[in-house]
C-alpha positions, -999 to +999 in steps of 0.1 A: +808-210+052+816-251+058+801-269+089+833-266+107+847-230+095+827-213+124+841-175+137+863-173+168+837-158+193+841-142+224+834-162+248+848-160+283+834-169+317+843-154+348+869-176+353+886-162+318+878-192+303+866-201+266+827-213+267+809-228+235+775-212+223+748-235+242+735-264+220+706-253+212+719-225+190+755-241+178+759-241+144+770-278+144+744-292+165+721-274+146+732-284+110+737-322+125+699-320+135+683-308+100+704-336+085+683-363+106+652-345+098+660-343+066+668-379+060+637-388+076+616-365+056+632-387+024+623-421+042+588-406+049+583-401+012+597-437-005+569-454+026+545-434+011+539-412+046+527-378+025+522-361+058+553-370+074+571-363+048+562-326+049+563-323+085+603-335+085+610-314+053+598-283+074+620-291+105+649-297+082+645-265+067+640-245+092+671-258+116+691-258+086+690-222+080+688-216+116+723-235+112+737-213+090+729-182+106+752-194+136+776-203+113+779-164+110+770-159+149+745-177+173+731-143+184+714-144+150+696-172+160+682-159+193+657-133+198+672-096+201+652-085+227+658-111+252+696-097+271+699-132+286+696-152+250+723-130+241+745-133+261+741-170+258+746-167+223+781-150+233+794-176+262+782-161+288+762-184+309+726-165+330+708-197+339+680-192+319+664-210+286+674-192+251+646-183+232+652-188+197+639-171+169+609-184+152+614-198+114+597-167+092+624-147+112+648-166+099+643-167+064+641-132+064+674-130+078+688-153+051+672-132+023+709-108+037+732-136+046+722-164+012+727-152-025+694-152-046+673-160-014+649-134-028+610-129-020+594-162-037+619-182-020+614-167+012+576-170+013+578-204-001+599-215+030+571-197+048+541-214+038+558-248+044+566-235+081+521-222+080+515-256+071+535-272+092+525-255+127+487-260+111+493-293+112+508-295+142+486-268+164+454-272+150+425-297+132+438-287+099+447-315+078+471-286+062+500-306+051+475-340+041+461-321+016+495-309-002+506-328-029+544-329-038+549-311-071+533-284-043+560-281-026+586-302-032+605-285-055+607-251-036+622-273-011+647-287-027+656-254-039+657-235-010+675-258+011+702-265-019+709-219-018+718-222+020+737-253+016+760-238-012+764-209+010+777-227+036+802-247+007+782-276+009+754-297-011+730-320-014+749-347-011+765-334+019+735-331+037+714-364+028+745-387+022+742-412-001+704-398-006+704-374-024+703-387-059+669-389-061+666-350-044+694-336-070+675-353-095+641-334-085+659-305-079+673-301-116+635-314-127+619-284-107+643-255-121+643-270-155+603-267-152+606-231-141+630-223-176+607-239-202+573-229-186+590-189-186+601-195-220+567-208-235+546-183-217+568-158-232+562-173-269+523-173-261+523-138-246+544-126-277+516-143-304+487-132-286+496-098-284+506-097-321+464-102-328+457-068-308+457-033-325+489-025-308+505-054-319+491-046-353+509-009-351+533+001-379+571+004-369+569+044-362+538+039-346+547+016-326+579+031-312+554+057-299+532+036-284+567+019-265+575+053-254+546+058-240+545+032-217+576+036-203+560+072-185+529+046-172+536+042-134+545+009-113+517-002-096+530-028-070+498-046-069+505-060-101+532-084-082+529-115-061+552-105-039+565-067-022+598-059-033+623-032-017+627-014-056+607-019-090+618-001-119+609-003-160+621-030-179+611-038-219+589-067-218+605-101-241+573-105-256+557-077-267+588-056-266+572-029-247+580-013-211+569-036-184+585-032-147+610-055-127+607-057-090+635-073-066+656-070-036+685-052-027+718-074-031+747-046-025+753-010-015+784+005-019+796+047-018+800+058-054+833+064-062+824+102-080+818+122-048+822+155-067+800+185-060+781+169-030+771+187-006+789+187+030+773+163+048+762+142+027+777+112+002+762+094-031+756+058-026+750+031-049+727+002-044+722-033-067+689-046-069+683-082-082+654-092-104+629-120-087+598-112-107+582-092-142+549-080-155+539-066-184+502-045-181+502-043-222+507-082-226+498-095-192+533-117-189+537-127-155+571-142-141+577-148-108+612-165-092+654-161-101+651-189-123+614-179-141+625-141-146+667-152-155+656-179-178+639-149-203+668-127-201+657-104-171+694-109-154+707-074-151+710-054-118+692-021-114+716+001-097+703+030-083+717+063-076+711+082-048+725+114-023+719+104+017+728+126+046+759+104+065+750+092+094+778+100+121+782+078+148+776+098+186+812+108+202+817+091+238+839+099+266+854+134+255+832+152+282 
């Protein structure tokens, strides 16, 4: 959705007229803020303020996606159980403050509103936000003691997902800034392929010295087989997922398991022989991180788990009892 593409709302006062969402959670205000904060954030870093730096990336991050929630609707920017922020959100004026949602909220929210703003993203956003109120709110020296190549990158990242959601990019955002942050930007995700592809190659030699890697053909088909029927332990991930299912392993060519979040959910177009009542539903699940117990390979992020040829959907399959909506006013 662009900057200025935002929804017709309804908003009328008493009068019947037309009132704008209040500043503090219109999408344009909002989006013309992170700009600022991030352009400051990039004049932190060339005077050599580390801390600064940090602190304005935060900020920018946060209104920015804050931004692109309202581009959608500025109730999603509020906090649900406050009536009055509501109803702000919608043009209609109460006379009070709007509470706004904090920034882990958010980046939740954007994990249903952003493509591939899976799990690692969203706790990377979060930890910037810890650091950032640690700073802020307490002696820690939390964001002194980052270095860039910390954090940087999943910044960069991040921020360039909700911009392209919105139709915009980098350059958009920063001006004529952002060569240096595009430049980073392809840096960082070009890291993330080679260092998946390597520990793939190391995984796959070291794992050719064991006995199982050792195993004859036949053998080792067996042995394959068999770990496909080992369960999914979801300790074994950085991260908790909404699905994790089995998926052969590119090094050793086992069964290892893929873990990710729901990206679509659709009725299945074969409705035959279901019961009344009830409907088979589809859902897509997009890969965000591997491992494999026999080998040990770990991969964690889109871009880590993509780069190696984990790319497919899981789709599951599954019958749920409809939900019917409660009848009103036919008393």
């Amino acid at each position: 959705m662009s900057s200025n593409a935002n929804m017709d709302f309804f908003k009328i006062s008493k009068k019947g007229k037309r009132l704008p969402p209040p500043v503090a959670v219109a999408h344009e205000t909002l989006l013309a803020k992170s700009k600022l904060m991030a352009k400051r954030s990039v004049d932190a870093k060339q005077a050599g303020m580390d801390t600064e730096c940090q602190l304005w990336a935060a900020g920018a991050l946060e209104l920015l996606a804050k931004a692109q929630l309202s581009g959608i609707h500025p109730s999603l920017v509020v906090e649900a159980e406050n009536t009055n922020s509501l109803l702000e959100a919608c043009g209609i004026p109460t006379s009070t403050k709007v509470r706004t949602i904090n920034a882990s909220v958010a980046y939740a929210r954007l994990n249903h509103t952003v493509p591939h703003f899976s799990t690692p993203v969203i706790e990377g956003c979060k930890k910037l936000a810890d650091r950032r109120n640690a700073e802020l709110h307490s002696g820690e020296a939390a964001c002194a003691a980052m270095p860039f190549e910390a954090w940087e990158g999943d910044f960069w990242n991040a921020a360039d997902l909700i911009l392209k959601s919105m139709d915009m990019d980098l350059q958009e955002w920063l001006g004529a800034d952002s060569k240096a942050p595009k430049a980073l930007l392809k840096a960082h995700r070009l890291a993330e392929v080679n260092a998946a592809k390597q520990r793939v190659i190391h995984h796959a030699s070291e794992f050719k010295k064991t006995e199982n890697g050792k195993l004859g053909r036949d053998k080792f088909k067996l042995f394959k087989a068999q770990t496909q029927q080992r369960p999914i332990d979801y300790r074994d991930f950085h991260y908790l997922y909404s699905q994790t299912w089995h998926h052969e392993c590119p090094a050793c060519k086992t069964w290892g398991a893929a873990a990710g979040d729901m990206v679509w959910e659709e009725a299945a177009e074969d409705q035959d022989d279901v019961e009344y009542g009830y409907e088979v539903i589809e859902r897509g699940f997009s890969p965000s991180e591997f491992y494999c117990p026999t080998c040990g390979l770990s991969l964690v992020g889109d871009a880590a788990v993509n780069a190696v040829g984990i790319n497919e959907e899981f789709v599951e399959t599954k019958e749920v009892e409809i939900k019917y909506e409660p009848e009103y006013g036919n008393d």
